[in-house]
Phi, psi and omega in degrees: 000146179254160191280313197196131192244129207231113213251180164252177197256275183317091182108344151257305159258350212237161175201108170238062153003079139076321187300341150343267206316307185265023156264347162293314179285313167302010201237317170296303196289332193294336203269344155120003182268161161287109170251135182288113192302318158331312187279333162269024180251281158009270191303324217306322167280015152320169158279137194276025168267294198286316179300295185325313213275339185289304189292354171276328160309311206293306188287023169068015174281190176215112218240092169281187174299312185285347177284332176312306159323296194291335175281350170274324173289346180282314185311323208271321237237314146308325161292331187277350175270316187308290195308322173311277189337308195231037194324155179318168146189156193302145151339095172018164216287059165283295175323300195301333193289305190305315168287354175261015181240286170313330183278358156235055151081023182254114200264181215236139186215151148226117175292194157186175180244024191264190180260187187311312172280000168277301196311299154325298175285332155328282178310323164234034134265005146260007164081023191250130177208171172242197174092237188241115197092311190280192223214037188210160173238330162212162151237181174208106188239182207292291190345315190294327200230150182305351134214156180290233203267147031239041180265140201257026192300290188317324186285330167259028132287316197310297203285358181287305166290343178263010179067033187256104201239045150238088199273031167271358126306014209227117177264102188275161210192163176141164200226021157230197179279294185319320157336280187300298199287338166316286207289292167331300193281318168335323180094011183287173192295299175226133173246122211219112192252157180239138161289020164255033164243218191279351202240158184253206202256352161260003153295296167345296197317340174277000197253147180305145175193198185213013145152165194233114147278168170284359226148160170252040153298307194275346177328286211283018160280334205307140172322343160269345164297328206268132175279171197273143169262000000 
């Protein structure tokens, strides 16, 4: 049985219909470059800084700090129009999954690639808190730790905050390539890509894993969810 199930937020537990993807894309294309939706498909679960700064590179820009600020400040400030406009809201029974997971001794991480201050208010306005009472055991954003995905640094803050230290216990989750690859270089026990972001099920298919779902609805069936009787 694993100990921690480690999900990522956008597009996997959380559906902000799409908006991520074109606040990305607007916060690159303002710099005057042309973006490939392949490569922004790529970038998408990164920490959003180093997405900027790769894709504005691809796209034939020459990407400094400062432009990275400000275009992270554009990215932040399109997302917060989307989210006003289309607010957020869980995955298909992505809550009910995170409580049969917890309710069978499994704590709950949610990574993201975004930073605290994008993340945090994302999360509660959807009433997802950790602490006494919440319906989370850690978060994690890209800011805590030295680079994101697919650097397996979030998943070991996760078992760090949750005391969980055998990650061949660790169930990883996400709904890109970075995600799954995330869960690889991490060494966890099951790697689990979801079909409810952008990519289908033979794409995942190409990346190492331990299966591809429809949802993370279906996770506390899988045989490693189940507690032992």
């Amino acid at each position: 049985m694993i100990d921690l199930a480690v999900f990522d937020m956008a597009g996997t537990t959380i559906d902000e219909h799409g908006a991520v993807y074109e606040a990305l894309r607007h916060a690159v294309e303002a710099t005057g470059v042309t973006v490939d939706p392949v490569d922004l498909q790529t970038w998408m679960g990164t920490d959003k800084r180093e997405a900027i700064a790769a894709l504005v590179r691809i796209g034939g820009g020459a990407p400094d700090a400062d432009l990275v600020e400000r275009q992270y400040a554009a990215f932040r400030t399109y997302l917060r129009e989307s989210y006003a406009e289309r607010p957020p809201q869980p995955i298909a029974h992505a809550d009910k999954a995170l409580e049969q997971l917890r309710a069978s001794g499994i704590k709950v991480a949610l990574t993201t690639g975004f930073s605290a201050d994008v993340a945090l208010p994302l999360l509660e306005s959807l009433g997802w808190s950790t602490g006494e009472g919440g319906n989370l055991d850690a978060v994690v954003t890209s800011d805590e730790v030295p680079r994101g995905r697919p650097a397996p640094y979030m998943i070991q803050r996760a078992m760090e905050k949750t005391g969980v230290i055998d990650v061949r216990k660790v169930l990883v989750a996400g709904d890109t390539v970075v995600d799954m690859e995330a869960g690889f270089n991490a060494g966890a026990g099951v790697v689990v890509g979801v079909l409810t972001g952008q990519l289908t099920r033979e794409q995942l298919e190409l990346h190492p894993h331990s299966y591809v779902l429809d949802g993370v609805a279906d996770i506390p069936g899988l045989p490693e969810a189940r507690p032992v009787s």
